[in-house]
C-alpha positions in Angstrom: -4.7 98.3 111.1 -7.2 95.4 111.1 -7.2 91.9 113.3 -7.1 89.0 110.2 -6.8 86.2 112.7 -6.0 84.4 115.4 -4.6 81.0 115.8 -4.7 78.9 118.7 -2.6 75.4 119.2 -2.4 73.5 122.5 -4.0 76.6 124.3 -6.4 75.0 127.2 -9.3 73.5 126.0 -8.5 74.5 121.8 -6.3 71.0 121.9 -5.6 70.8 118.4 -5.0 73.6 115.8 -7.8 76.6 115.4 -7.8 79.3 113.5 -10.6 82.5 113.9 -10.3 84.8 110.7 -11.8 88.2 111.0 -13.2 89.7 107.7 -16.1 91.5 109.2 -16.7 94.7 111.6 -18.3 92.4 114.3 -17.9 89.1 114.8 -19.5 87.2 117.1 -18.9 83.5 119.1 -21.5 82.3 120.9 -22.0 78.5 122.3 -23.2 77.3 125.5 -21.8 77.5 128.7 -18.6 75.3 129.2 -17.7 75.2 126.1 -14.5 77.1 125.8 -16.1 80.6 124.5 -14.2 82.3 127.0 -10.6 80.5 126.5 -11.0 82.7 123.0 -11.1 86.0 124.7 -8.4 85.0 127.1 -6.1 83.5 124.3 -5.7 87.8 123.0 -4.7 88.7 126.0 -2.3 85.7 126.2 -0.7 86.5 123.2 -0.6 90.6 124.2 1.5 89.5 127.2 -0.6 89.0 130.1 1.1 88.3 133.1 -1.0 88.2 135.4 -2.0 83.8 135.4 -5.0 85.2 137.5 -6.9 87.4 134.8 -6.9 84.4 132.6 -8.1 81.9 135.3 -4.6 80.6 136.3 -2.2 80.1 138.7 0.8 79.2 136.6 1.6 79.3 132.8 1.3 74.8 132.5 -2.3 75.8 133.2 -2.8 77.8 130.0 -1.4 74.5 128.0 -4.1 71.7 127.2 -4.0 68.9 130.2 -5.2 66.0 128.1 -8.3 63.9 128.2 -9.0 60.0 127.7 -9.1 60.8 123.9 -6.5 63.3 123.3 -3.1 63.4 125.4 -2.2 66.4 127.0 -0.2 68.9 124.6 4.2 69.7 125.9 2.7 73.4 124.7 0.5 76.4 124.4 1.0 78.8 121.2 -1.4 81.4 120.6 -0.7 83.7 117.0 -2.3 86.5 116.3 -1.5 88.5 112.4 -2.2 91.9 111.7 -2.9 93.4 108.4 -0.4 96.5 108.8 -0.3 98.2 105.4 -1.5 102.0 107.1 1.7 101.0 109.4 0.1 101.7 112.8 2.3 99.2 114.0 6.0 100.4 114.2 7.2 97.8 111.7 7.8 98.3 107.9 5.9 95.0 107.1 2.1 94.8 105.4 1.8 91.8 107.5 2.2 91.7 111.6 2.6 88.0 113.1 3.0 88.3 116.8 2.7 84.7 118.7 3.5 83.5 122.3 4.6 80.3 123.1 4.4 78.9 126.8 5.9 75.5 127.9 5.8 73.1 130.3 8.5 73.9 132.5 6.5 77.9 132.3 9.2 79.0 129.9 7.7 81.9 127.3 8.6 82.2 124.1 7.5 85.5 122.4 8.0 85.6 118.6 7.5 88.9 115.9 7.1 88.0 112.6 9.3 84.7 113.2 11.8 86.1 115.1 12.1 85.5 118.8 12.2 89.1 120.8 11.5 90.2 124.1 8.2 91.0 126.1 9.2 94.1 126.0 9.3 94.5 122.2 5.9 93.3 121.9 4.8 95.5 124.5 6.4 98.8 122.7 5.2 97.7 119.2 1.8 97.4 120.4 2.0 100.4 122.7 1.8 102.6 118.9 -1.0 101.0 118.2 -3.3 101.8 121.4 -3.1 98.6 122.7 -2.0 98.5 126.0 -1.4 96.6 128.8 -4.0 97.5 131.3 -6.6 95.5 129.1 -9.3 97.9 128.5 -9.6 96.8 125.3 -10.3 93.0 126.3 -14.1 93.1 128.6 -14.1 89.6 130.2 -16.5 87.5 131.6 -17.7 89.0 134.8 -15.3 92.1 134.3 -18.1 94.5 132.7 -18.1 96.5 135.7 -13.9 96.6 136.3 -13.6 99.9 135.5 -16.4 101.1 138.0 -14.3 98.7 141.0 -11.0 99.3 140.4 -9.2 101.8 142.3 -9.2 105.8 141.1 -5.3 105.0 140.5 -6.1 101.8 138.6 -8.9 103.4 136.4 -6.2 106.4 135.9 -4.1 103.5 134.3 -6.8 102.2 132.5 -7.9 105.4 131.3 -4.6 106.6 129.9 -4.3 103.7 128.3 -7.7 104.2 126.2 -6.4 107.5 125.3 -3.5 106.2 123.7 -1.0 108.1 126.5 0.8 104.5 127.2 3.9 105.5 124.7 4.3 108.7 126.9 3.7 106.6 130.2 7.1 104.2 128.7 8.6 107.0 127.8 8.5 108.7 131.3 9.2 105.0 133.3 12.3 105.0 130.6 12.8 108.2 131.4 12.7 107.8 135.1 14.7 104.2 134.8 17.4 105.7 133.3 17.3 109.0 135.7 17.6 106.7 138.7 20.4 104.4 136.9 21.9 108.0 136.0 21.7 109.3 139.6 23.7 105.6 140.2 26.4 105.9 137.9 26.5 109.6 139.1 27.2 108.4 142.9 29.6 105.4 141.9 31.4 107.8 139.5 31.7 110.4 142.3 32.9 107.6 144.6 36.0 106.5 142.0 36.7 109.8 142.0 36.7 110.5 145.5 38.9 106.9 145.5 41.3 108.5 143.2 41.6 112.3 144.9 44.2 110.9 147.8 46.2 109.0 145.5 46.5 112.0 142.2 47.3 114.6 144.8 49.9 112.3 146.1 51.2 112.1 141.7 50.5 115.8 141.3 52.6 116.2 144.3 55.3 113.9 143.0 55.3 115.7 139.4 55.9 119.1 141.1 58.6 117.8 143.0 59.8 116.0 139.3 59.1 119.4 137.3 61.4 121.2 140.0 63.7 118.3 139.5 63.4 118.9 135.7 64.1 122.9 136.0 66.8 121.9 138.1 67.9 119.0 135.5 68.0 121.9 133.2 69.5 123.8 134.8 72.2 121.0 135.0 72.3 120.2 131.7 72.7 123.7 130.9 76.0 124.1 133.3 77.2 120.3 132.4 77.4 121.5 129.1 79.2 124.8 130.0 81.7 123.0 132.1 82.4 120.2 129.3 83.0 122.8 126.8 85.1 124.5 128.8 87.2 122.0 129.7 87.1 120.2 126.3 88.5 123.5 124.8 91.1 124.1 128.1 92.4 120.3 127.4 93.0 120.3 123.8 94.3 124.0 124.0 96.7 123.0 126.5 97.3 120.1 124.8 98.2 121.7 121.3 100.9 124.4 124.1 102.4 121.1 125.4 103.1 119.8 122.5 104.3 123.2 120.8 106.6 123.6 124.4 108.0 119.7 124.4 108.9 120.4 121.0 112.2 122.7 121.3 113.0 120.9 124.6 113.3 117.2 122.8 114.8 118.7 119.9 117.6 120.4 121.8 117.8 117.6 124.5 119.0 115.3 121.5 121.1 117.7 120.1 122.7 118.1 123.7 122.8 114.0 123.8 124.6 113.8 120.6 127.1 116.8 121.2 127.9 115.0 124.8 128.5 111.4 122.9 130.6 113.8 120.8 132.6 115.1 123.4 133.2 112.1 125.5 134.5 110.6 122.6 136.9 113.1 122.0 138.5 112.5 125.6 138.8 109.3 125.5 140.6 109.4 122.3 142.5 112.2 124.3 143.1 110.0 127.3 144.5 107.3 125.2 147.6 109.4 123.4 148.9 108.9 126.8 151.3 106.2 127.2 149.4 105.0 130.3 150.9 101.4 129.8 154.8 103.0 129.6 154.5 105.0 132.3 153.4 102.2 135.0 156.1 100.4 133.4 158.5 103.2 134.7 156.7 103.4 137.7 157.4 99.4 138.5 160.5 99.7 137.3 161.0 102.8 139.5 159.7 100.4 142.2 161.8 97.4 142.2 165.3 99.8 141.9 164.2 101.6 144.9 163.7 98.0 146.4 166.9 96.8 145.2 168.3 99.5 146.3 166.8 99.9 149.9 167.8 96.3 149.8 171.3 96.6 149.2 171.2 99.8 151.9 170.4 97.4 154.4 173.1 94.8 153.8 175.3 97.4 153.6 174.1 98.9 157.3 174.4 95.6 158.8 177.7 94.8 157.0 178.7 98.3 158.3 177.6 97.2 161.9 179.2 93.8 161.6 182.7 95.8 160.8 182.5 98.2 163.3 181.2 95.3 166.0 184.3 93.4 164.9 186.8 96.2 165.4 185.5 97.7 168.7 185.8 93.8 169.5 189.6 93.3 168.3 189.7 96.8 170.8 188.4 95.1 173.9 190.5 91.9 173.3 193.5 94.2 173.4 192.8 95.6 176.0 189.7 96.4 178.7 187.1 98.5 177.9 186.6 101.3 180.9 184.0 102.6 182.2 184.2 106.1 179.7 184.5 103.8 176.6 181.3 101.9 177.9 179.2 104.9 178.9 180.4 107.1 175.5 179.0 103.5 173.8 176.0 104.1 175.6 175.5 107.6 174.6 176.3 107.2 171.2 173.4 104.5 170.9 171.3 107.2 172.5 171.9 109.6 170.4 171.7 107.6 167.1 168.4 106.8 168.4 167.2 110.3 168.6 169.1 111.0 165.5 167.0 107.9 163.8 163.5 109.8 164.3 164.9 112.7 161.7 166.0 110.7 159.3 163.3 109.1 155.9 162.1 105.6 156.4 164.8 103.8 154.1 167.6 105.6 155.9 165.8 104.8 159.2 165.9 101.2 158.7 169.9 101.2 157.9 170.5 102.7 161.2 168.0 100.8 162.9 169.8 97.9 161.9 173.4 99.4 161.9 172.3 100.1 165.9 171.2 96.8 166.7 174.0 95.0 165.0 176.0 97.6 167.6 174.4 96.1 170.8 174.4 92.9 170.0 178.3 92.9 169.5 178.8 95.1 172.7 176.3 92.7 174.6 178.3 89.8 173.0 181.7 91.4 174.4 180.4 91.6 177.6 178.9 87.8 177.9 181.0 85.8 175.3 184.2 85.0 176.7 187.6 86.6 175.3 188.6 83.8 172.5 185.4 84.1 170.6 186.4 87.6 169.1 189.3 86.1 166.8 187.3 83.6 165.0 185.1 87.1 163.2 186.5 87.5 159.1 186.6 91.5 158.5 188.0 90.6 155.4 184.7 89.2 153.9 182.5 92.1 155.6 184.8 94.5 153.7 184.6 92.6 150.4 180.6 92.5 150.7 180.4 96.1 151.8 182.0 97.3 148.6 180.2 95.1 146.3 176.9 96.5 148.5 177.8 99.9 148.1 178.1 100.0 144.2 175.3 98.2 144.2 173.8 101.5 145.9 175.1 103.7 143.7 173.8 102.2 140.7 170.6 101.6 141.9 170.1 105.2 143.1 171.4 106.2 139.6 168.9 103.8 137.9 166.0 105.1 140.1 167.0 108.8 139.2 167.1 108.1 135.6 163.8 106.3 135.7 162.4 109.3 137.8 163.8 111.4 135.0 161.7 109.3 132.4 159.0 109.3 134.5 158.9 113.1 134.7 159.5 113.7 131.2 156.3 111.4 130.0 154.2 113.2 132.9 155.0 116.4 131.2 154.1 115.3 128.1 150.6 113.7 129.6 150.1 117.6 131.9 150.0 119.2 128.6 147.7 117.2 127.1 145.1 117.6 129.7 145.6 121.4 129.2 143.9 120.8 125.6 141.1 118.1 127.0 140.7 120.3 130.0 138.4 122.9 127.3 136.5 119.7 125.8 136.0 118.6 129.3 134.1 122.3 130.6 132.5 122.1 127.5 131.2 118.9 128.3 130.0 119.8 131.9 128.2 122.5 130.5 126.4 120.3 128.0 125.6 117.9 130.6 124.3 120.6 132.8 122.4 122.0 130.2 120.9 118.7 129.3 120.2 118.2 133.0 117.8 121.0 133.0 116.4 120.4 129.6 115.8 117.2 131.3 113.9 118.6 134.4 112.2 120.8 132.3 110.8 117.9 130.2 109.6 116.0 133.2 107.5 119.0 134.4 106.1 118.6 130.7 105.6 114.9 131.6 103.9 116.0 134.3 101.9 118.3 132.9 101.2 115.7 129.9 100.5 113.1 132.7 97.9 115.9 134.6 96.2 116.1 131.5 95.9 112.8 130.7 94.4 112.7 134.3 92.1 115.6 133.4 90.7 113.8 129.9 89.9 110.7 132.3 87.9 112.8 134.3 86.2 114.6 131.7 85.4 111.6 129.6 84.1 110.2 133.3 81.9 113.1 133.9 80.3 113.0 130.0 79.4 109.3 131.1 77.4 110.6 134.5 76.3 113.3 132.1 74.7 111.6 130.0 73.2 109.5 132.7 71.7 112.6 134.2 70.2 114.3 131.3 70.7 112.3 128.3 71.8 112.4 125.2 71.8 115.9 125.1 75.2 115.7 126.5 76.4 114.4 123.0 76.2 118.6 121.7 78.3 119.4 123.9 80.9 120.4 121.6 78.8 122.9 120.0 77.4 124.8 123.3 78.3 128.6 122.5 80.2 129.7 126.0 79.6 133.9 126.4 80.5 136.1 128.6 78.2 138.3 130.8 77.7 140.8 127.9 75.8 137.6 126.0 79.0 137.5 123.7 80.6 134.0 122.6 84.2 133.4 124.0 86.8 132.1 121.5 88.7 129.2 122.9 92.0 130.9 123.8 89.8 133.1 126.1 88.3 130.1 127.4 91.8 128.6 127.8 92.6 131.9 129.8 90.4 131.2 132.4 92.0 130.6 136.1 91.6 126.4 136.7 89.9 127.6 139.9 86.6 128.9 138.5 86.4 125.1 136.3 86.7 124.2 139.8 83.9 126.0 141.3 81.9 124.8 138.5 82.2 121.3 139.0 81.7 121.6 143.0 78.4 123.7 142.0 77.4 121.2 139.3 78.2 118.5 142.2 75.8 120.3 144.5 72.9 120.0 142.0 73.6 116.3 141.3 73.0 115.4 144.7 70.4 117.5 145.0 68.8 115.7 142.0 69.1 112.6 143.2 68.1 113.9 146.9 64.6 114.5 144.5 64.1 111.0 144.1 64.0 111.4 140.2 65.2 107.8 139.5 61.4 106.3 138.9 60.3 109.4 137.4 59.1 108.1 134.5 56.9 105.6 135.8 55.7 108.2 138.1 54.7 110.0 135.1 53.3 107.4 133.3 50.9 106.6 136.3 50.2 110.5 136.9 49.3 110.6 133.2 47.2 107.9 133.2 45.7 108.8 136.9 45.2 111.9 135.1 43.2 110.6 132.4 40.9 109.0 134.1 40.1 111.4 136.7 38.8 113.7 133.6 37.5 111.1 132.3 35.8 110.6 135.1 34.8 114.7 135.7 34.0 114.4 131.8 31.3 111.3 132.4 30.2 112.8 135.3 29.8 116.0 133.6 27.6 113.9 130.5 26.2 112.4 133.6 24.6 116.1 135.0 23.7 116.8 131.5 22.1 113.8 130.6 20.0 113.8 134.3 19.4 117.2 133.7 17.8 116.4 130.1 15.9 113.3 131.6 14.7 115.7 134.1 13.4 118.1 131.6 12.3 115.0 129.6 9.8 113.6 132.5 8.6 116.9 133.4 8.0 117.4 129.7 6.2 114.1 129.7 4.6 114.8 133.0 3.0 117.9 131.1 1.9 116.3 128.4 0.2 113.8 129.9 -1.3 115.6 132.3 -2.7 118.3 129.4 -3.6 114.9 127.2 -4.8 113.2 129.6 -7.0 116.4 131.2 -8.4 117.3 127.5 -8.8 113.2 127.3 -10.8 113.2 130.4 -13.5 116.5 129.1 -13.9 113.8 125.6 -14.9 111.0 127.9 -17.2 112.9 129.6 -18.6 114.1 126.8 -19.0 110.5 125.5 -19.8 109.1 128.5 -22.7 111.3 129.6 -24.3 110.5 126.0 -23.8 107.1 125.9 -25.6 107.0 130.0 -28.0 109.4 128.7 -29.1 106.5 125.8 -28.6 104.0 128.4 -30.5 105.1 131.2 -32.9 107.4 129.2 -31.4 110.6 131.1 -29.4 111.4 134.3 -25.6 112.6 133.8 -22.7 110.9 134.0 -18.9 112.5 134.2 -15.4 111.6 135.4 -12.8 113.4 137.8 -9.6 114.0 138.5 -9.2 113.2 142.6 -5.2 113.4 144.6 -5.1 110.7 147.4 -2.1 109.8 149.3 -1.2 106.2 148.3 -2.4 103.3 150.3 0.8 102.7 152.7 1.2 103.0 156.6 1.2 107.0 157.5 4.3 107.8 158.7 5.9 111.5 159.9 7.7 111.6 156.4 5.7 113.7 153.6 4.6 111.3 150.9 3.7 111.8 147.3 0.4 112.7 146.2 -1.1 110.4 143.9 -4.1 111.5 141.2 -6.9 109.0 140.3 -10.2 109.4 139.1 -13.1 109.0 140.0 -17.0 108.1 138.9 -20.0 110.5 139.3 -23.3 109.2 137.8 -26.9 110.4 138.5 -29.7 107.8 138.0 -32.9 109.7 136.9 -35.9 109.7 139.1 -33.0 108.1 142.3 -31.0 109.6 144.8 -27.4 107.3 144.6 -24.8 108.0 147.4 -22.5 105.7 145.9 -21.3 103.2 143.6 -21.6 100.8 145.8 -25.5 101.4 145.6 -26.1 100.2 141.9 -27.9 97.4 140.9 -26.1 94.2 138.7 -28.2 96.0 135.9 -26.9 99.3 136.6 -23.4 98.4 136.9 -23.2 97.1 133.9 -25.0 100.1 131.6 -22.7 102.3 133.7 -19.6 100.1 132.8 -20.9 99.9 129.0 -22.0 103.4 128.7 -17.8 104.1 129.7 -16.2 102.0 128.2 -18.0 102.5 124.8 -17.4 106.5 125.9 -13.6 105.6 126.3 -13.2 103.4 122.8 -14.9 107.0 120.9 -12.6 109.1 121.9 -9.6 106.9 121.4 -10.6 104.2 119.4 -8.6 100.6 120.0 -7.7 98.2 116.6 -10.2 95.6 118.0 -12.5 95.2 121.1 -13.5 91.6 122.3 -16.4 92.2 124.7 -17.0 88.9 126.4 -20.7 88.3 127.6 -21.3 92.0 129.0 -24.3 91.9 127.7 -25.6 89.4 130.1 -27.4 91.4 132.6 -29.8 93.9 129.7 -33.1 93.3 129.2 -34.5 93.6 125.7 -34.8 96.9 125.5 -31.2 97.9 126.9 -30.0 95.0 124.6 -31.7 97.0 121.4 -29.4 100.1 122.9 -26.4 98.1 123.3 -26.7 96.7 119.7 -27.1 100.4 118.4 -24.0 101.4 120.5 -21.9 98.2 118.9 -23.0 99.4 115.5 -21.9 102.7 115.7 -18.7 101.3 117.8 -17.9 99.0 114.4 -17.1 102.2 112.5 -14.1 102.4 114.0 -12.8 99.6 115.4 -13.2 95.5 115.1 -15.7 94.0 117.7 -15.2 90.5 118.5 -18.4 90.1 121.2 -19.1 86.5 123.0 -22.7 86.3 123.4 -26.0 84.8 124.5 -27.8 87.6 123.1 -29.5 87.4 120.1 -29.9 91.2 118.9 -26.1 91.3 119.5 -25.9 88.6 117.4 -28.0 90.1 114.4 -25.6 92.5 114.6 -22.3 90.4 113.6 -21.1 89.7 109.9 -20.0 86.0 111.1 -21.1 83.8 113.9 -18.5 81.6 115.1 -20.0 78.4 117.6 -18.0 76.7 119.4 -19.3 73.4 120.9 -17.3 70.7 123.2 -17.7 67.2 123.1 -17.3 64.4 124.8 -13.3 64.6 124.4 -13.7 67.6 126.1 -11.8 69.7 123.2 -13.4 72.8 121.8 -15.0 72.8 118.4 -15.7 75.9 115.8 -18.7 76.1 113.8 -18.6 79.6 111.5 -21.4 81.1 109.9 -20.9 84.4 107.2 -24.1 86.0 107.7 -23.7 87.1 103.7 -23.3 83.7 102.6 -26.3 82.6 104.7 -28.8 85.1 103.7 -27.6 84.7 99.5 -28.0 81.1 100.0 -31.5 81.5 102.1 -32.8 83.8 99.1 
């Protein structure tokens, strides 16, 4: 890889556009003081991606951009472009061509661009890291900074060391390395906290999904009875069903046949019934009546027409003469006795006497109070006319009535004889009816029995719906469950039909006991329960699994940095034995003998002690020996020395490792002409394997250069380049 040129726009005092190209092995810039010789050397490490404003002579990034002058304004921006030629590929990038430019702006925004695409600081960083260009500088000597490496810190030149041996990549690498270990070791604690976050609640869901797989063994369990119990009484009901209807069958068909015989049968009675001349016999009857009147009638004319006669002539008795005492109480006796004779006789008679006897006393009491010539003025003649016409009426009434009974009896013969042949039809109709009486009982037990059923079927299609509720549609195979016995054999259905109703029974109150006990188990949100415990579930191992990659992953960054803490320290030891090697030869050349060497020293870092152990830090650390001069420090070297010893290492450090390009800037300064002679040998033989860009007073470091670049300032205050190819110049001289 070779440095083709830099170009510089806006960047402090190189106001307008300037461009450096780099053709030869050493090229050199020289001008006089003030004119901007320095703002070159400070423009690479700009557009490396220095940070620090202080190394360039800074205090912001506005500073590195041109401030104006009365000629020329001041510039909105600083860019700085360096290109690479890149065809051996030492940079990381499949390009022949490497543009890498830095932009800075007023408001100290940076802009870092690679190959015309804007990237990150730390691109540019990495890409260069491949390339032994690194960011401690080493590569860049500024003015004044010669002797840097001899005043830094052992821990600083450690830095600046490794980078000259190339060991940056590794040093990345192992602050990646230890980046992502401590962001690993993070993610580790917050993963163990989410997991410690979700312990409480996934035992609580783990303990919920026990409790719902017992609830599901014992829904099993349920389903397994339920489906038992349904087939059993599926089977019972339509078995009993198909008996009922084979039982009502003979019943209904004989109760109609009984229905039809009794229709029959009263039918034939009342056609029986109706011979009889029902309508001729009351006629009789009445008839019977009104003689029996008529004559009971005439019976009592004839009794008081009797009484009339016989008051009359016991009257035409007293008038002849006077009634004694005898007469009167043989009257009185006589009406006694009559009356006790009265109480023997039949109601119609009764009533004759009853009046004959009153008739009696009222003509005796009439003889006793009515004077004597009332008695003649009494016609007997008349009463005994009327008495016979009344007592043939009698007699022909009582022989009406007994000729009318006679009928009477005759047609009730006739009627008793016809009974005798209904009197059959009629037990045969009571036995019909008795018989249809029972068939009728029996067919309302069948009723209720149909009615029972019915009842039953309700239930059972009731208990298919809660069912299926419970454990799902499995319920809908019911029909095909196989029911066995305890031998494991299948029942047929009239065995199951067999079964006492008592054991269905204790079925449904067991079956009853596990539905509340399943819904005691809380299984109604079970499957949200499960859905959470799932996905609970899920991340906990997904958790366990990242926090398993987690331990392997800190485990392999662990072996990582120690692997890269080993390397290092082995590259960096052998590193250390090359330098010294170099470095004692080029302070031999310089100071015309002594030694010179490098060590590795361990010093606790520069904090406040405190009780806690701290890490050791290694440095290193700068022994010279100054012939014919006893040195008990570094701090005893002259300007002179300082900057041989600095030369004499740093030269030492660019053999062993050598950088692209080196820009020394005035660290020549301080030789005389003898050590400037050296230090142009040491540049020649440095220019084998990497470009020198070297800003100079000095003229042997100037014979030295293939072009001379002068920069001048004038009164604008903006730097100006003059170039010179020493090739051209001497073809053109000769």
């Amino acid at each position: 890889m070779r440095l083709q040129s830099i170009e510089l726009s806006g960047f402090k005092s190189c106001a307008k556009k300037t461009r450096l190209e780099f053709s030869s092995a050493i090229t050199s810039i020289v001008g006089p003081n003030g004119s901007g010789k320095s703002n070159l050397a400070e423009s690479f490490r700009f557009v490396l991606g220095e940070q620090s404003m202080k190394s360039m002579r800074g205090k912001r990034g506005e500073d590195m951009i041109w401030n104006g002058s009365p000629a020329v304004p001041r510039a909105g921006r600083a860019s700085v472009k360096l290109v690479f030629d890149n065809r051996d590929r030492a940079l990381n990038l499949d390009f022949d061509e490497v543009s890498l430019e830095r932009v800075v702006n007023r408001d100290g925004n940076n802009e870092y661009v690679l190959n015309g695409s804007p990237v990150r600081l730390r691109d540019i960083t990495e890409v260069l890291a491949h390339a032994n260009i690194g960011a401690s500088g080493h590569h860049i000597i500024s003015q004044g900074e010669a002797d840097r490496i001899l005043s830094a810190s052992p821990r600083e030149r450690r830095e600046m060391l490794e980078d000259a041996l190339g060991l940056t990549a590794y040093l990345y690498k192992k602050v990646d390395a230890e980046k992502k270990l401590e962001k690993t070791a993070e993610n580790v604690r917050e993963v163990e906290s989410l997991r410690r976050e979700l312990a409480p609640h996934l035992k609580f869901l783990r303990a919920q999904v026990k409790k719902f797989e017992e609830s599901q063994k014992l829904r099993d369990v349920l389903a397994e009875n339920y489906l038992e119990y349904l087939k059993r009484e599926s089977v019972y009901l339509r078995v009993s069903k198909e008996l009922l209807a084979e039982e009502s069958d003979e019943p209904k068909q004989e109760h109609s046949a009984f229905a039809g015989r009794i229709a029959q049968l009263r039918a034939e009675l009342a056609v029986q019934q109706n011979n009889i001349t029902d309508g001729e016999l009351a006629r009789l009857e009445d008839e019977s009546r009104a003689v029996a009147l008529h004559r009971s009638t005439a019976v009592r004319d004839l009794g008081r027409i009797e009484g009339e006669l016989a008051a009359a002539e016991r009257m035409h008795l007293s008038v002849r003469e006077s009634i004694p005492a005898d007469e009167a109480r043989e009257f009185a006796e006589r009406v006694e006795k009559e009356s006790e004779d009265i109480v023997l006789l039949d109601s119609e008679q009764m009533k004759h006497r009853v009046i004959a006897l009153t008739i009696l006393a009222k003509e005796f009491l009439r003889r006793i109070v009515h004077p004597m010539h009332e008695v003649g003025t009494y016609d007997t003649h008349e009463l005994l006319e009327k008495k016979l016409a009344l007592e043939r009426e009698a007699e022909d009434s009582q022989s009406e009535e007994s000729r009318i009974a006679d009928e009477i009896a005759a047609l009730r013969a006739d009627a008793d004889g016809e009974k005798d042949a209904s009197r059959e039809a009629e037990r045969e109709l009571y036995m019909a009816m008795s018989r249809r009486s029972e068939l009728e009982t029996a067919m309302a037990r069948l009723h209720a029995r149909e009615e029972m059923l019915a009842r039953e079927e309700s239930q059972l299609k009731s208990e298919i719906g809660d069912a299926a509720f419970l454990i799902g549609r499995e319920v809908a195979g019911y029909a095909e469950f196989d029911v066995c016995d305890e031998g494991g054999s299948a029942l047929s259905d009239a065995d199951i039909a067999d079964e006492p109703r008592v054991r269905q029974e204790d079925r449904l109150k067991k079956i009853e006991r596990m539905k509340i006990r399943l819904e005691e188990s809380g299984a109604g949100n079970q499957s949200e329960v499960l859905k959470e415990h799932a996905e609970t579930s899920e991340r906990d191992e997904f958790l366990a699994h990242e926090l398993a990659d987690l331990a392997a992953s800190e485990a392999s960054l662990r072996m990582l940095i120690a692997e890269l803490t080993k390397t290092l320290e082995t590259r960096f030891a052998d590193g250390i034995k090359k330098i010294n090697v170099e470095f004692d030869s080029f302070f031999k050349l310089m100071f015309g003998g002594g030694s010179a060497g490098l060590s590795i020293v361990r010093e606790l870092p520069f904090r406040k002690r405190t009780d806690v152990d701290e890490a050791v830090e290694e440095g290193v650390d700068v022994s010279i020996s100054i012939p014919h001069k006893q040195l008990k420090g570094m701090h005893m070297l002259s300007g002179g020395e300082r900057a041989l010893t600095s030369i004499a290492l740093i030269f030492a450090m660019s053999q062993v490792n050598p950088p692209p390009f080196l820009i020394l800037d005035e660290t020549d300064a301080a030789l005389d002409e003898a050590n400037s002679r050296r230090y142009g040998d040491m540049i020649g033989n440095l220019a084998r394997s990497s470009q020198l860009i070297v800003i100079t007073h000095n003229r042997e470091t100037m014979s030295r250069a293939g072009i001379l670049y002068g920069v001048t300032m004038g009164r604008d205050g903006v730097s100006k380049l003059l170039s010179v190819r020493f090739e051209d110049a001497v073809a053109v001289a000769k």
